[in-house]
N, C-alpha and C positions, 0 to 999 in steps of 0.2 A: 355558543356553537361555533361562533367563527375563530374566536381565542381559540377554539379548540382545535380547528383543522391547521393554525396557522403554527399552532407551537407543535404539532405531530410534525407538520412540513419544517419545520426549522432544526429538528431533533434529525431527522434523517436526512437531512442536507448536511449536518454537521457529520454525521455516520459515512454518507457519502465522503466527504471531504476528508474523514479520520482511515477512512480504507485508501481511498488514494495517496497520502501522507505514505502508510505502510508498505502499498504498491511499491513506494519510491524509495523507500527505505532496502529493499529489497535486488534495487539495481544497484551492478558496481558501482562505485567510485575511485580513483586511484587510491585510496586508503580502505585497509580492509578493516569491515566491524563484524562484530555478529551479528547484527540484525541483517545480513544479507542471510544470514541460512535459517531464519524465518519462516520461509514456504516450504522449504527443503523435508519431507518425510521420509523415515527408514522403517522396515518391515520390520516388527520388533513382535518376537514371536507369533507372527502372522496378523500383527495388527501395524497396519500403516500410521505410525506414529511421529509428532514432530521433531525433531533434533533436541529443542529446547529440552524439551522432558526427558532426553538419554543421558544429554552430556553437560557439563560448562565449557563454556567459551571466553578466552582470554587473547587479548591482542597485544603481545611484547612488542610488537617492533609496527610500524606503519602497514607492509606488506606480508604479515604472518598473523594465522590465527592459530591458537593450540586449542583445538578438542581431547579434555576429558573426558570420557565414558565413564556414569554409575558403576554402569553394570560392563564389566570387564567382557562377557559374554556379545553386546550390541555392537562392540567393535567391528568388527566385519562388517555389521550391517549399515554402522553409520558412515563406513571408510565409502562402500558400493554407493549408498544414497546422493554421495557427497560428487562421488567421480560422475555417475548417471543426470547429478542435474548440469543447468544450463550456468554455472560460476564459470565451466572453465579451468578447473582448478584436480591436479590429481593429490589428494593426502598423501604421508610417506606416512607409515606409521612402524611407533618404534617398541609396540608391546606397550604402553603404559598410555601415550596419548596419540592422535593422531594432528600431524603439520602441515597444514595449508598453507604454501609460499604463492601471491598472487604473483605473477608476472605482471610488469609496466604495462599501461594499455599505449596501445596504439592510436593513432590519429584515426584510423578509419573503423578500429574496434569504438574510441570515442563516441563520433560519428555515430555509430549504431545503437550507441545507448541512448545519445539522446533523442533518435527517431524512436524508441523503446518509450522514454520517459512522455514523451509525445502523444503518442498513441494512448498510454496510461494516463496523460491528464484528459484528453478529450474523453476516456471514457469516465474518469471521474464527472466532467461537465456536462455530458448527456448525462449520468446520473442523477445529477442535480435538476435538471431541469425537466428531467420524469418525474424526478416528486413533485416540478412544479407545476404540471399538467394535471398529475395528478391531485393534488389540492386544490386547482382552478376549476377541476371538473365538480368534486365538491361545493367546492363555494357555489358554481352554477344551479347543482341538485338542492342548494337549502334555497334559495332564488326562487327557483323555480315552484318548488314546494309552498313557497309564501312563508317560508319560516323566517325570513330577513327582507329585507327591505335593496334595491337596486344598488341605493347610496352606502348603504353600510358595505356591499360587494365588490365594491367601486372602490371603496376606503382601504378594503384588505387585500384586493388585488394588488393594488399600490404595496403593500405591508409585505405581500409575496414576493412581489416582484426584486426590492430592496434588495429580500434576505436570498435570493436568487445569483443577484450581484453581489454583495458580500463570498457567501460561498465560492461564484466561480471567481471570484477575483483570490480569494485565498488559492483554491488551485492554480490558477497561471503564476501566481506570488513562489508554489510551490516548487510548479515548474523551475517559473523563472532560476530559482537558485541553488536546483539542479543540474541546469544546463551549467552555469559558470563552476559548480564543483566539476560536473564530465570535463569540461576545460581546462583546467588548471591543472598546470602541470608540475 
């Protein structure tokens, strides 16, 4: 029973840790990838659908991403999607693909990603550490029930606790090398 609550709690602390990763995948960097337009969905015949599934994405040059569209039809929809989110960034499109040229960030646009990347790891680390309530209140209910023993609770609190630290330590690790990409100029 306890193996049990304790690898459920490790599997979604790594879940936690695998979303925040993507969080941050998601924020510029002075280099542009696809994986910033990730979150980004287009209205694709009345279904809010994500980018990945319309078009490919190809990075020629550091600061240019070229979107193909499958479907020559999504264009409009992927060009609007793309201006409407939060990149910053207006497509030119030329009939065939559409060109996202990032502009340089700024010192104080910087600045603002990494109070962004900030806030995304702390909510990754409250994540974590809800499932770890959440598993502690567990272990307490088998306790209590008499189905274990104090010491054996005792032993996997310890075991929680660990994989608690592990986790948020991966996130701040996350952070951490985050911030010196926003930095780097």
């Amino acid at each position: 029973m306890i193996n049990q609550v304790l690898s459920e709690a490790d599997q979604k602390m790594s879940k936690s840790v695998e979303a925040t990763r993507e969080e941050f995948a998601a924020i510029r960097t002075g280099r542009a990838t696809p994986s910033m337009f990730s979150k980004i969905t287009a209205d694709y015949y009345g279904t809010p659908t994500p980018l990945q599934q319309l078009a490919t994405f190809t990075a020629p040059e550091a600061r240019i991403i070229l979107i193909q569209p499958y479907d020559m039809g999504a264009m409009t929809a992927i060009e609007k999607a793309i201006r409407e989110s939060d990149l910053g960034v207006n497509p030119a499109n030329d009939g065939k693909v559409l060109r996202c040229v990032f502009p340089e960030l700024t010192e104080e646009r910087r600045k603002e990603f990494i109070k962004v990347a900030k806030a995304k790891a702390e909510e990754g680390r409250v994540s974590v550490r809800n499932v770890r309530r959440t598993a502690k209140q567990s272990l307490e209910k088998l306790e209590k029930d008499g189905e274990v023993g104090k010491d054996d609770v005792t032993g996997a609190e310890k075991k929680l606790d660990a994989s608690t630290k592990k986790h948020t330590d991966a996130i701040d690790e996350m952070l951490k090398n985050k911030e010196s990409e926003l930095l780097e100029v």
